[in-house]
Backbone as a ProteinNet text record, in pm:
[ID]
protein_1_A
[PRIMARY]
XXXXXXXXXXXXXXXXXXXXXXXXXXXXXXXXXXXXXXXXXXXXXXXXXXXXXXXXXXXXXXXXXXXXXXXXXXXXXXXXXXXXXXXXXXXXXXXXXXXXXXXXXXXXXXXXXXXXXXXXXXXXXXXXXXXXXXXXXXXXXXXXXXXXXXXXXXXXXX
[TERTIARY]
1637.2	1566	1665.3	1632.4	1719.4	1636.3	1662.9	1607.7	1750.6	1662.9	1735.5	1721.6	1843.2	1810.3	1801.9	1878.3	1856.8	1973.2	2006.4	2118.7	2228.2	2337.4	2443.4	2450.7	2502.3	2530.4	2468.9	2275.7	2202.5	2172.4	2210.1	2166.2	2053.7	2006.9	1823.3	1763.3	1715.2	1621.2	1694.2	1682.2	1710	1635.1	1548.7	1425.9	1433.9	1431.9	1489.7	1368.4	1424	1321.9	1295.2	1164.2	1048.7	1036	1048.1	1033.7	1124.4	1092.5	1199.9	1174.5	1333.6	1285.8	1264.3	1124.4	1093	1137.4	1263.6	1255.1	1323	1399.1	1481.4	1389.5	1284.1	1182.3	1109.5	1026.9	990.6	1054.1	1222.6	1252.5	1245.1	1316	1343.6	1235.2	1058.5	962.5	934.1	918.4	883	1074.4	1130.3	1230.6	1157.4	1141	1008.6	914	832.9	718.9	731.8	841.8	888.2	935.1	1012.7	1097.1	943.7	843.4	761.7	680.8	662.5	583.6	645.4	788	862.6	850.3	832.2	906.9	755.4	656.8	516.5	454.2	431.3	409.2	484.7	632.6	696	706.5	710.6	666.1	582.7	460.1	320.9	317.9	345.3	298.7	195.9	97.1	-2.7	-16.4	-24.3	-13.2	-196.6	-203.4	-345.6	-373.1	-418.1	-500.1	-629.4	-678.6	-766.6	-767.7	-862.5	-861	-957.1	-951.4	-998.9	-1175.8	-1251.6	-1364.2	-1408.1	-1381.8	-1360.5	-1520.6	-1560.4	-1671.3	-1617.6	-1758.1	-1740.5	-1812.6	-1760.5	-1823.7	-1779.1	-1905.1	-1870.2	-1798	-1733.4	-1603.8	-1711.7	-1696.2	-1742.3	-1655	-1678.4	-1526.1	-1631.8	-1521.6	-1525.7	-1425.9	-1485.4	-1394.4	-1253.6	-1241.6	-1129.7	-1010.1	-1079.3	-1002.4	-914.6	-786	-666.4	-700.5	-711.5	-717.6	-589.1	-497.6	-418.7	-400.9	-354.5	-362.8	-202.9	-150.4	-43	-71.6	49	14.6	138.8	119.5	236.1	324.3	414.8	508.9	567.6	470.1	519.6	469.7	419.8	314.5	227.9	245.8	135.9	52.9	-76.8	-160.5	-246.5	-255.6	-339.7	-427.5	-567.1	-690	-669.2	-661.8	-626.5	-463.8	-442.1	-307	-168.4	-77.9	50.3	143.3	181.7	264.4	473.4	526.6	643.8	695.7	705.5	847	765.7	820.3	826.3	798.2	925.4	907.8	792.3	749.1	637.6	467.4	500	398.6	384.1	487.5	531	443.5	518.2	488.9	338.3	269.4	107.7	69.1	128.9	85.7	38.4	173.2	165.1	80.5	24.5	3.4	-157.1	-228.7	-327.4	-373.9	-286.8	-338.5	-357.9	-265.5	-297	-397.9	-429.2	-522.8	-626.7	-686.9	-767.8	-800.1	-674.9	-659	-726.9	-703.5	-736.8	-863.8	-921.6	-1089.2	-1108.9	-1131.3	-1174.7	-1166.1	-1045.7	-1038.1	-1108.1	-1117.3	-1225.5	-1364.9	-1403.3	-1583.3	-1584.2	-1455.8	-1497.3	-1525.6	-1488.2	-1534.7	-1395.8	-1437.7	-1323.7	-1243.5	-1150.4	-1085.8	-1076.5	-1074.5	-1072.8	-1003.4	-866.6	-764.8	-816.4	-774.8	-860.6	-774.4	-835	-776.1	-683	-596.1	-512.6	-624.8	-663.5	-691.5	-647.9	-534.5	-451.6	-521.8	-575.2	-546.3	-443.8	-431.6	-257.2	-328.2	-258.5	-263.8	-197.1	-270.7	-270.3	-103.8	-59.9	78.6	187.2	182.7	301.8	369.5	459.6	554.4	541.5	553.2	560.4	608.1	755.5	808.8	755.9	644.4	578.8	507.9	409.6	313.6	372.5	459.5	581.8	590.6	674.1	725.2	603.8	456.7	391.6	340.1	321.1	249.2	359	470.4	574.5	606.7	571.1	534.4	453.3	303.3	209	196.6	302.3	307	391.8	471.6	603	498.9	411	333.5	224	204.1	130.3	-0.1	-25.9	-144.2	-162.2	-264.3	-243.2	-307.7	-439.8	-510.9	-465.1	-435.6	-436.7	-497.1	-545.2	-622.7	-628.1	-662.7	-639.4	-752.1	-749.6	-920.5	-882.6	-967.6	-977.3	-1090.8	-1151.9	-1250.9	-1324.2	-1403.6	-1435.6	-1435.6	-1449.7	-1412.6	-1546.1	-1584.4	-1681.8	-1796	-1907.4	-2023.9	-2013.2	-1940.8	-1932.1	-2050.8	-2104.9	-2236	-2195.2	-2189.3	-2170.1	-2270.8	-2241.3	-2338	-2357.2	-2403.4	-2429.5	-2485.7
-3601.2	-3698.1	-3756.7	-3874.1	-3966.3	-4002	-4018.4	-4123.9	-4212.9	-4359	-4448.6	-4476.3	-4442.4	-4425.2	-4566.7	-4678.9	-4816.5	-4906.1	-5001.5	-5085.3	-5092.6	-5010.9	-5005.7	-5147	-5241.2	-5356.6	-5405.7	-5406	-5508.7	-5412	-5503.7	-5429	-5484.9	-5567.4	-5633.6	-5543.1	-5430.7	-5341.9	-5189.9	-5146.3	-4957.6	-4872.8	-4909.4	-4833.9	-4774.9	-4640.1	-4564.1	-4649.6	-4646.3	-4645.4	-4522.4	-4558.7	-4413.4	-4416.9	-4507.2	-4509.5	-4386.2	-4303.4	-4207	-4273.2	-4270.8	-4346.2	-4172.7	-4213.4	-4116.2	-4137.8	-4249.2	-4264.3	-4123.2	-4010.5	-3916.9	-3793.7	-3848	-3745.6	-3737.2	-3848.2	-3874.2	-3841.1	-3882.1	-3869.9	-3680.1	-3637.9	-3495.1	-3425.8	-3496.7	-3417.5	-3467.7	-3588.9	-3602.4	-3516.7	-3502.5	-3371.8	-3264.5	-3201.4	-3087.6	-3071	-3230.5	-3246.3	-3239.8	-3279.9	-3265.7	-3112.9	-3092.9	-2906.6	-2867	-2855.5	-2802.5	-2749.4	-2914.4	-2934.8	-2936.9	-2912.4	-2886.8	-2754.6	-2645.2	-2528.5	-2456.1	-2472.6	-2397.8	-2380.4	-2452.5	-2427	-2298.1	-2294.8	-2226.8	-2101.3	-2089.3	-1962.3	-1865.6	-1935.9	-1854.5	-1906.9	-1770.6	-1772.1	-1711	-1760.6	-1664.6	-1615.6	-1486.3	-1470.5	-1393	-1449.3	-1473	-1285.7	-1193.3	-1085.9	-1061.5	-983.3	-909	-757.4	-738.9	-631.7	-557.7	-403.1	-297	-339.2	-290.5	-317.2	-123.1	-46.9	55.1	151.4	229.3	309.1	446.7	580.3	696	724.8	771.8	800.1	980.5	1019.2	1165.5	1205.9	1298.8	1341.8	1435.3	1349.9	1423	1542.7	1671.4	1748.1	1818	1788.4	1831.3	1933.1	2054.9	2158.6	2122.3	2044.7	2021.2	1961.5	1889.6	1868.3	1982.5	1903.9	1989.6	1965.2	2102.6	2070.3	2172.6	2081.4	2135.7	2139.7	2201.2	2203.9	2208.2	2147.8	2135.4	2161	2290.9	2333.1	2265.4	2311.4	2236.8	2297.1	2437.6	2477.1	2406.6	2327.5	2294.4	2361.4	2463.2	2527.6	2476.1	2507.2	2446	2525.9	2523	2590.1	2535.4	2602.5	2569.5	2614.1	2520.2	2627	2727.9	2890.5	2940.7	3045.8	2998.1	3063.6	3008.6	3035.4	2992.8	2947.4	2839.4	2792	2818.3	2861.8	2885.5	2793.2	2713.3	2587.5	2479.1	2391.8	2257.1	2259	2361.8	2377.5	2465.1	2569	2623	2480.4	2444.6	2335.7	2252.3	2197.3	2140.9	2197.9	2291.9	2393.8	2357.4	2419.6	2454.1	2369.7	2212.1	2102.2	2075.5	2057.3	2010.5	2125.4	2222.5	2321.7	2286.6	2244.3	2214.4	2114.7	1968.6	1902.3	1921.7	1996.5	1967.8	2057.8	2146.3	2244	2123.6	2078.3	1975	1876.1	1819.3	1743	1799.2	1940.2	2017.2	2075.2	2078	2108.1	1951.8	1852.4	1709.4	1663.4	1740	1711.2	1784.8	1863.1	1940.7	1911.2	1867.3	1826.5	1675.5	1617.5	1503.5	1400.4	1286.2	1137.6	1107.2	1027.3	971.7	1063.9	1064.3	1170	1078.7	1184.7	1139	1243.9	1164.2	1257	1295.8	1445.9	1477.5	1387.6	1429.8	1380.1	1538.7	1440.4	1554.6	1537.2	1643.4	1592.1	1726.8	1624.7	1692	1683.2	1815.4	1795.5	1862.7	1794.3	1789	1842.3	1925.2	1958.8	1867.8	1833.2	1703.9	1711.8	1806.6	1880.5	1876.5	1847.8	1824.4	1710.9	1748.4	1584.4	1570.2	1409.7	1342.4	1373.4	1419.4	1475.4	1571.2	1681.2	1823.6	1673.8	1655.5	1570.3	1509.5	1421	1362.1	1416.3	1528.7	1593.5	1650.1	1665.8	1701.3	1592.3	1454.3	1386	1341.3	1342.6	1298.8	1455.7	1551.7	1629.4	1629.6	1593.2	1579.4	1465.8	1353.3	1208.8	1293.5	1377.6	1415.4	1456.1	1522	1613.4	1522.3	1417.3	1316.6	1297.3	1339.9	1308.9	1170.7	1073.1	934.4	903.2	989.4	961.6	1092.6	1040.3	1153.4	1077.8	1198.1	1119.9	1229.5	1171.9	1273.9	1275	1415.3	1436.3	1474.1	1395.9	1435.2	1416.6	1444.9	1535.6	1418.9	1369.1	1206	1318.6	1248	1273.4	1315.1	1483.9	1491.7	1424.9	1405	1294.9	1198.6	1156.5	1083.5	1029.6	933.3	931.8	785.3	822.3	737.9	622.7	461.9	369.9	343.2	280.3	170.1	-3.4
-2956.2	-3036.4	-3136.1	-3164.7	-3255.5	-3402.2	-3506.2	-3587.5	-3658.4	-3640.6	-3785.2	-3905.7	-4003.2	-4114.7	-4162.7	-4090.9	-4126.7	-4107.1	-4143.2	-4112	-4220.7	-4188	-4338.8	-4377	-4296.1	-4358.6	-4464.8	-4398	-4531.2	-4663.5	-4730.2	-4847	-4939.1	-4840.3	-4915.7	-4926.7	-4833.2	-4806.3	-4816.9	-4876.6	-4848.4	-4828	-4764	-4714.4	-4531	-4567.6	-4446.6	-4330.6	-4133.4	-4077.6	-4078.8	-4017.8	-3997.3	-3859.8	-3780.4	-3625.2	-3618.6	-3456.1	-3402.1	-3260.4	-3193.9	-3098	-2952.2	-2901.4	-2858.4	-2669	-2658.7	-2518.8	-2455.6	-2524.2	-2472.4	-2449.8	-2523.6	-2496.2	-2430	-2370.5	-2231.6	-2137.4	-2148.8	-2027	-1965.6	-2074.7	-2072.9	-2054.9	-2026.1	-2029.4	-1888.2	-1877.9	-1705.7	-1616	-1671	-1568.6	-1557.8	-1714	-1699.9	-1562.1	-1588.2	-1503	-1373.8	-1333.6	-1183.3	-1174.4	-1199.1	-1177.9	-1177.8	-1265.1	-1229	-1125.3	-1104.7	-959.2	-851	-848	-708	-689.3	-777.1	-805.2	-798.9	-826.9	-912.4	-730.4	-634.8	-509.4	-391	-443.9	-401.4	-456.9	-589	-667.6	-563.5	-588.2	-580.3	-429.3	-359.1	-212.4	-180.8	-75.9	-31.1	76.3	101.8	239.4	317.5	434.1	448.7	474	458.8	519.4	483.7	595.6	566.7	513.2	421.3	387.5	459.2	422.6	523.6	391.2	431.5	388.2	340.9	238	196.6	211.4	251.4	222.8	235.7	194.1	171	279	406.6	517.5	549.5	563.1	563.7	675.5	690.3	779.6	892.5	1000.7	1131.4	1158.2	1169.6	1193.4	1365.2	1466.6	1599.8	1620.8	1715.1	1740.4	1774.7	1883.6	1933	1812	1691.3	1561.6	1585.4	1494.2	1443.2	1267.7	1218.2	1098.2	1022.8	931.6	874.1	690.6	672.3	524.3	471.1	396.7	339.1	143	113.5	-41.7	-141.2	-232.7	-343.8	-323.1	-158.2	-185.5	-13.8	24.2	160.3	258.8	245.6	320	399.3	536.1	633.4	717.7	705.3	770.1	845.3	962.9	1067.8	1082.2	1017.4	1020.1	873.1	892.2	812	829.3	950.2	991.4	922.1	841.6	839.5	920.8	926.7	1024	993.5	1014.2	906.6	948.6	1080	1056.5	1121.2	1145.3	1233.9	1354.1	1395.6	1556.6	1609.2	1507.5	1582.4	1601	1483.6	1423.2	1593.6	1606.5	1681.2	1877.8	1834.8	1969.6	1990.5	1893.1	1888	1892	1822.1	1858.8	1997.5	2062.1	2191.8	2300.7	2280.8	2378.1	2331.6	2176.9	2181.6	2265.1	2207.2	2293.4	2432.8	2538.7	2636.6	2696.4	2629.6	2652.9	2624.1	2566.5	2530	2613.1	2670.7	2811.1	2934.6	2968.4	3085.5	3069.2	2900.6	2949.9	2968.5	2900.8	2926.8	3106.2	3138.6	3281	3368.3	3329.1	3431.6	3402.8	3301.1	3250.5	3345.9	3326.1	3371.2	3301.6	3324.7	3238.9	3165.5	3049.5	3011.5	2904	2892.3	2828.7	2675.9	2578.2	2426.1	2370.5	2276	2249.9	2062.4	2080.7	1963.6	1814.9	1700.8	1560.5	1481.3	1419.1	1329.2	1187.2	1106.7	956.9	861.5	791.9	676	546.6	527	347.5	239.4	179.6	106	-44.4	-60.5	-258.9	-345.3	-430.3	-503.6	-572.4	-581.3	-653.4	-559.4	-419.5	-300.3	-288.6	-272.2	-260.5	-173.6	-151.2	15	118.7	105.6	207.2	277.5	196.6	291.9	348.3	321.2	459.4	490.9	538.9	533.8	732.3	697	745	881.8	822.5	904.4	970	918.8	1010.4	1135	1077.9	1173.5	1300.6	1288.1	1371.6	1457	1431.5	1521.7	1527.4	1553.2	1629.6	1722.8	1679.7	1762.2	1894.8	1888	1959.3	2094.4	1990	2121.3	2049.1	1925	1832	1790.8	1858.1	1791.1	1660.6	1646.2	1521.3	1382.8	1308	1163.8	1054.9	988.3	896	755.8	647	523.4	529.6	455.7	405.7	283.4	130.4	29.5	-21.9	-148.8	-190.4	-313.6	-277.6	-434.8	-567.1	-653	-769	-832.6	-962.9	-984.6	-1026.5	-986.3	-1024.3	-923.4	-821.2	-780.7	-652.1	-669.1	-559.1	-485.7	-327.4	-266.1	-259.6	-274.8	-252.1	-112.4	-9.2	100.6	80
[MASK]
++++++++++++++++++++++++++++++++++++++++++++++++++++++++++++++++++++++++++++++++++++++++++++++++++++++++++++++++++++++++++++++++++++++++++++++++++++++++++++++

């Protein structure tokens, strides 16, 4: 921004102008106005999904389920048995399922591969479940699923 204080030469008048000339300021605001509007579209991207639509649906548990439990020391149990490594995890994995396979095959009809469901102690690091779900994918398990516990008072809506 500029102002004039007046014209040295005349000396009729000594009275400052008061005009400011505001053309540098326009200009410097429509630059604003543009950077804006080139820039404010590209910022803010949206990207289209759907979300999962969330409810409290009670946990069907079927025999053929694998149910495991993981503790705050890495501890994995099957059912109520201790599992000590990977590879046994592993083992029992794969010998369930196919035991599972060979009654389904002998009943007949369409075969349905059972579910893993882990519950994890709120105190375990990622890596113990981590470690187990990537085991029983190892195994041929396609569905796993957590099971945890709603929070006290909590009453499911529909």
């Amino acid at each position: 921004m500029s102002m004039s204080v007046g014209d040295p030469s005349s000396d009729a008048e000594d009275f400052p102008m008061t005009e400011i000339n505001t053309t540098p300021l326009v200009d410097v605001m429509l630059v604003l106005l543009i950077i804006f509007l080139i820039t404010v579209p590209v910022a803010i991207q949206v990207v289209p999904l759907t979300l999962p639509k969330v409810m409290n649906i009670p946990t069907t548990t079927k025999p053929e389920n694998v149910n495991l439990s993981v503790d705050a020391n890495c501890d994995t149990y099957w059912g109520q048995t201790l599992v000590p490594t990977r590879q046994e995890l592993l083992d029992r994995g794969v010998a369930a399922l196919r035991e599972e396979i060979a009654r389904q095959e002998a009943l007949g009809g369409q075969i349905t591969l059972p579910e893993v469901h882990i519950r994890g102690d709120r105190d375990m690091e990622y890596r113990c479940v981590g470690g187990v779900i990537f085991t029983m994918q190892r195994a041929g398990f396609l569905k796993i699923a957590f099971v945890s516990e709603p929070p006290a008072g909590y009453v499911p809506t529909r």
